[in-house]
VMD Tcl script that draws the C-alpha trace (Angstrom):
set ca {
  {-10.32 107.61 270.20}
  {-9.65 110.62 267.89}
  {-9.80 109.67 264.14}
  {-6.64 110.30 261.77}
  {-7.62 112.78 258.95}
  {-6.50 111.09 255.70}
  {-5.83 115.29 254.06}
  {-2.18 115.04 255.46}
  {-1.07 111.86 253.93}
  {-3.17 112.90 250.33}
  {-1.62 116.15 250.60}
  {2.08 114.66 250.65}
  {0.83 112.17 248.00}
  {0.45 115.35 245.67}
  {3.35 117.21 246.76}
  {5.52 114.03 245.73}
  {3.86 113.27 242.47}
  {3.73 117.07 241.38}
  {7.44 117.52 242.15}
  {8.87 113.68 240.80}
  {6.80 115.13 237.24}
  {8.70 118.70 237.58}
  {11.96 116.78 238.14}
  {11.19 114.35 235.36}
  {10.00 117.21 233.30}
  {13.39 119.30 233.84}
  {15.53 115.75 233.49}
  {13.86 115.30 229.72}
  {14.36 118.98 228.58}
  {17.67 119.13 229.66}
  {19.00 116.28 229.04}
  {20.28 116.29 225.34}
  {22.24 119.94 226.63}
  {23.48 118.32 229.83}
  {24.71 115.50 227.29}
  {26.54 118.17 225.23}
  {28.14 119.77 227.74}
  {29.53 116.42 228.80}
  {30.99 115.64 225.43}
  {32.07 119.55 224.80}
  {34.30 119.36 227.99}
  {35.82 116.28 226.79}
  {36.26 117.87 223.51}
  {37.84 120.87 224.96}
  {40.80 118.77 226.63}
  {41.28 117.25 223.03}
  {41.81 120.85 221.97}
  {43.92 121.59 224.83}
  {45.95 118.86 224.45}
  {47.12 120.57 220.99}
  {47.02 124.12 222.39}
  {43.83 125.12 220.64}
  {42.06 127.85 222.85}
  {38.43 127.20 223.54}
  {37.93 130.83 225.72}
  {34.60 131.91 224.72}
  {33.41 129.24 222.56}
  {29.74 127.61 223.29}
  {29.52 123.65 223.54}
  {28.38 123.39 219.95}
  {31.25 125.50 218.34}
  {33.78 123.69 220.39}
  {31.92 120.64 218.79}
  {32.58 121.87 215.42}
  {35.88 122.85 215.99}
  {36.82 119.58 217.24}
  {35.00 117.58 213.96}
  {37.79 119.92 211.84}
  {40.74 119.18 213.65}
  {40.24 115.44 215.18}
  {39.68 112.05 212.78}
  {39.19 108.91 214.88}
  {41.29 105.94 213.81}
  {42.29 102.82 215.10}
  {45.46 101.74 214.50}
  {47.38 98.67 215.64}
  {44.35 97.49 217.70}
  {44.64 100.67 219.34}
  {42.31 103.78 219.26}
  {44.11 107.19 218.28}
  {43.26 110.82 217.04}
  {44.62 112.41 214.12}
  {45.14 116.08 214.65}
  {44.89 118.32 211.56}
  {45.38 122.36 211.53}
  {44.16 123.66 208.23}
  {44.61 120.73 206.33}
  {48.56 120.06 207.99}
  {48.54 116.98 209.91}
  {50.59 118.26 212.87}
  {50.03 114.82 215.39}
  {48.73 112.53 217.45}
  {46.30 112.06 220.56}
  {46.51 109.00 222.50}
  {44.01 107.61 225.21}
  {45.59 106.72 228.26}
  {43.55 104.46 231.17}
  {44.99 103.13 234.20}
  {44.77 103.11 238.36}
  {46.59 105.80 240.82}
  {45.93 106.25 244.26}
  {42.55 106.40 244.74}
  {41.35 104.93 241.34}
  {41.24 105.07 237.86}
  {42.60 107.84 235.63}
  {41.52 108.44 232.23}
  {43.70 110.91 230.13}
  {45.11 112.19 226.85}
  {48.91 112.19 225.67}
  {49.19 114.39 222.05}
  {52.45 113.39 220.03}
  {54.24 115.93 217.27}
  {53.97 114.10 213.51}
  {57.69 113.65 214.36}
  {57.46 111.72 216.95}
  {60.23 114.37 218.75}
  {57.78 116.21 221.50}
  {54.83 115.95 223.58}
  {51.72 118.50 222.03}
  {50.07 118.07 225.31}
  {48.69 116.26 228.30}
  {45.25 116.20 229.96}
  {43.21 114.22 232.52}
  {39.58 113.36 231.25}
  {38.74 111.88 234.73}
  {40.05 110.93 238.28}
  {39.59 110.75 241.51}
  {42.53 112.32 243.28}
  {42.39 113.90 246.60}
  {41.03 117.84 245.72}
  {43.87 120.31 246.95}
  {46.60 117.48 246.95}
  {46.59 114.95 243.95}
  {43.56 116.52 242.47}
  {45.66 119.23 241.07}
  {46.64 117.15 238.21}
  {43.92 119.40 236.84}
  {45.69 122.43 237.12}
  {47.33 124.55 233.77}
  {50.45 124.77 235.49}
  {50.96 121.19 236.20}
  {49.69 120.26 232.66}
  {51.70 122.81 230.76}
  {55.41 121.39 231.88}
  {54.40 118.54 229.68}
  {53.94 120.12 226.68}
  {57.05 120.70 224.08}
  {58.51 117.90 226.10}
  {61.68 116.58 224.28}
  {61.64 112.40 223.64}
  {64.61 112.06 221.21}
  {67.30 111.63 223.84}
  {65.04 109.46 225.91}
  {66.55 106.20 227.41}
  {64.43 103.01 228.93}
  {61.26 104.53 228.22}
  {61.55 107.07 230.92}
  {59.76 110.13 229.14}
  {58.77 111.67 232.19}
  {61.28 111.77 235.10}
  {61.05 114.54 237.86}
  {64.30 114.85 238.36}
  {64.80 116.76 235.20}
  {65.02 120.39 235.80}
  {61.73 121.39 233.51}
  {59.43 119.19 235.11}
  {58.09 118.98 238.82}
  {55.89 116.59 241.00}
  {53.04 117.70 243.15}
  {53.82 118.47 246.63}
  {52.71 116.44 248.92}
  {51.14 113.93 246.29}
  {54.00 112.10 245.89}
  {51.75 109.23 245.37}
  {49.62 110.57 242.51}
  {52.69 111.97 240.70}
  {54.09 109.13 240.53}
  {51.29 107.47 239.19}
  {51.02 110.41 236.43}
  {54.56 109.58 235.93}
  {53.96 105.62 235.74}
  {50.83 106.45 233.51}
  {52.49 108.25 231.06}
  {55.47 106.02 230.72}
  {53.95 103.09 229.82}
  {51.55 104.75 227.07}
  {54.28 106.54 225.56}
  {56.20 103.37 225.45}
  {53.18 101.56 224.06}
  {52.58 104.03 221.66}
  {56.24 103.91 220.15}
  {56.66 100.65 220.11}
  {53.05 99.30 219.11}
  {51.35 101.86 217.16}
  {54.44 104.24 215.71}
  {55.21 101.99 213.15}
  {51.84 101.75 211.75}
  {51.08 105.35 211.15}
}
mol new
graphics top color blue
foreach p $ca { graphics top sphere $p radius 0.5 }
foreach p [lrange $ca 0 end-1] q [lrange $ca 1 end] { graphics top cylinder $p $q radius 0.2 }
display resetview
């Protein structure tokens, strides 16, 4: 009987431990820029949400930019954003966290300091159907949000897609909805729970 030469299994041992130390290697070096990429892109909706342009800016300017403009507070129990241009207070950014169709949605809501418009809207996270609900993410969608009137609004119903300014997705009825639904509520909870503490 033929003896088994012990070179192929030592030579896979190496293979594996010289590319798990590459991999850890590349994992450490990058991982504080990986981590500020991360935070820049959520930064960037924050900026968006107030129609800030971030076109050309690197992850640490649009870090900077965001430390001038946005002061964490928490008001009512609640977590908000003050947004500042030049000194001018000019609103509000509000977290918004709840289920659609396919799970959780995390997004942004930006209020005028007059409490009269939307600034903004923008989805930090979801997991929408690509092509269908998944284009939550697109500008388009997005930008019939923003200068939004809510002074002639009745029952809480900020968003309603049968006004004339502001469409649903085709074919993701379900997911518009939810957007709908999602937006709602925080705007309600933001007028009636936080408003009157600012």
């Amino acid at each position: 009987m033929k003896k088994m030469s012990p070179k192929p299994v030592l030579f896979m041992m190496i293979v594996t431990i010289l590319f798990t130390g590459v991999l850890a290697t590349i994992n450490e070096v990058t991982a504080e820029r990986i981590e500020l990429n991360e935070e820049a892109a959520e930064q960037r909706s924050f900026l968006f949400v107030v129609d800030v342009s971030t076109d050309d800016l690197t992850a640490e300017e649009v870090n900077q930019l965001f430390n001038e403009i946005f002061e964490e507070r928490e008001v009512s129990g609640r977590l908000i954003y003050e947004a500042s241009i030049d000194g001018d207070l000019i609103g509000y950014v509000y977290p918004m966290v709840d289920n659609a169709v396919w799970g959780e949605i995390r997004g942004i809501i930006g209020i005028d300091i007059n409490f009269e418009t939307i600034l903004g809207v923008d989805f930090l996270s979801h997991n929408e159907t690509p092509g269908l609900g998944g284009r939550i993410d697109e500008e388009e969608f997005k930008e019939q949000f923003r200068g939004l009137d809510l002074t002639e609004i009745q029952d809480a119903n900020f968003v309603d897609y049968s006004r004339e300014d502001i469409d649903a997705i085709s074919g993701a009825t379900g997911t518009s909805n939810a957007v709908r639904r999602i937006i709602n509520e925080h705007l309600d909870e933001f007028f009636t729970e936080v408003k009157g503490d600012l």
